[in-house]
C-alpha positions in Angstrom: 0.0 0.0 0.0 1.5 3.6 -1.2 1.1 6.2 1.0 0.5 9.8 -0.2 3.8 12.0 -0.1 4.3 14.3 2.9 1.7 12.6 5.0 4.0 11.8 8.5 4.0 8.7 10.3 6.1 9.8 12.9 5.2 9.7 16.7 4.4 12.9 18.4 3.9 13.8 22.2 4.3 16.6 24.6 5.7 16.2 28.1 5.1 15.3 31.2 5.6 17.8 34.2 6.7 17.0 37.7 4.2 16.5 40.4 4.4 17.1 44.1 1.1 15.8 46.2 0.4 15.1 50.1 -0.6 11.7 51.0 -4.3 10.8 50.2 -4.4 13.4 47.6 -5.4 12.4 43.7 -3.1 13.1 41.0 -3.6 12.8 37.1 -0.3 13.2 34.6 -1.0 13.2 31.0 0.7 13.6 27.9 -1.1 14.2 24.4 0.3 12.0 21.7 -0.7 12.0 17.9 1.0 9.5 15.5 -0.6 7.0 12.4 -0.6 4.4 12.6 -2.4 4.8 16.3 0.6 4.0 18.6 0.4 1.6 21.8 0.6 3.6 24.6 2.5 2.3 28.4 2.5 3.9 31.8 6.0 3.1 33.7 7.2 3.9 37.7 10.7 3.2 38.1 11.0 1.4 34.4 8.2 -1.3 35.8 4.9 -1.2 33.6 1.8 0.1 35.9 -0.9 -2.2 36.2 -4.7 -0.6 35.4 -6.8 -1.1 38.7 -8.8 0.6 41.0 -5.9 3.0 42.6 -4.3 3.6 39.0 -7.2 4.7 36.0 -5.9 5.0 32.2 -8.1 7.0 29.8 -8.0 8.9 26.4 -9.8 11.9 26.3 -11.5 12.4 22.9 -8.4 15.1 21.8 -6.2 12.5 21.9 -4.9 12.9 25.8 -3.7 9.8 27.7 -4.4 10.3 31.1 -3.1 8.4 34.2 -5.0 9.0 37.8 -3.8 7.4 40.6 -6.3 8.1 43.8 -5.2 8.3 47.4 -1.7 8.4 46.3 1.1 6.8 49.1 4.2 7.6 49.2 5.0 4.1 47.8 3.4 5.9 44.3 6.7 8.3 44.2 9.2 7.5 41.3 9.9 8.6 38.0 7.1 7.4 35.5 7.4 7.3 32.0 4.8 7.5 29.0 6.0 5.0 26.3 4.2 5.1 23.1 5.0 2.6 20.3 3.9 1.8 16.3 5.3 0.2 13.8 7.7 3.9 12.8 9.6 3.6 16.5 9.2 4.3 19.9 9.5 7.7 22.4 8.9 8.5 25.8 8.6 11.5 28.2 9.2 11.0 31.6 8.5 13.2 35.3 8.8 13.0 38.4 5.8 11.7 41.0 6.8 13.0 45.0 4.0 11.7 47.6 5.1 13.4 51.1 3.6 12.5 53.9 0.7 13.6 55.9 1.8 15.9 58.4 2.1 14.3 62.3 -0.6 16.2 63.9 0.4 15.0 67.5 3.4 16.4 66.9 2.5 19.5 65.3 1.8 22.7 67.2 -1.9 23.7 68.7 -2.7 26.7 67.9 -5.5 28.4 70.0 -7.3 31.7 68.5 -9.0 33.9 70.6 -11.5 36.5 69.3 
């Protein structure tokens, strides 16, 4: 099959930014990626392939978006996750950086009492 000249198959996307998020919180990363034929697209932490479930939801938006939302993030959830997109033309992939801190340790926090 000939394909019409100046049509590009190459694989496009945008990147990724770095997140910061207190335990509990939700947090959604997404990256927009075009390419033809459709390319396969893989969520990574730490170079390990995430696993769809109900802590970790993978969607396209109808513009093309991939979107990954992890709710109640832990602080296990922090690493360096990648989006890997793939056809038959090659492969690329943007990466950030996920930090989960900690709840703050209320017992050892400060009281602070307000008086009007």
């Amino acid at each position: 099959v000939s394909q019409s000249p100046g049509r590009s198959h190459g694989l496009r996307r945008a990147t990724m930014s770095d997140q910061a998020v207190i335990e509990g919180q939700e947090v959604t990363m997404s990256v927009r990626i075009s390419g033809q034929p459709k390319p396969m697209l893989y969520w990574l932490r730490d170079r390990v392939t995430v696993k769809s479930g109900p802590r970790h939801i993978v969607r396209e938006t109808e513009d093309g978006t991939f979107e990954m939302t992890i709710k109640s993030a832990l602080r296990s959830d922090s690493g360096i996750y990648s989006c890997r997109i793939i056809n038959e033309y090659g492969t690329k992939q943007c990466d950030a950086k996920l930090q989960v801190k900690g709840m703050p340790d209320l017992k050892s926090s400060p009281i602070l009492y307000l008086s009007f």
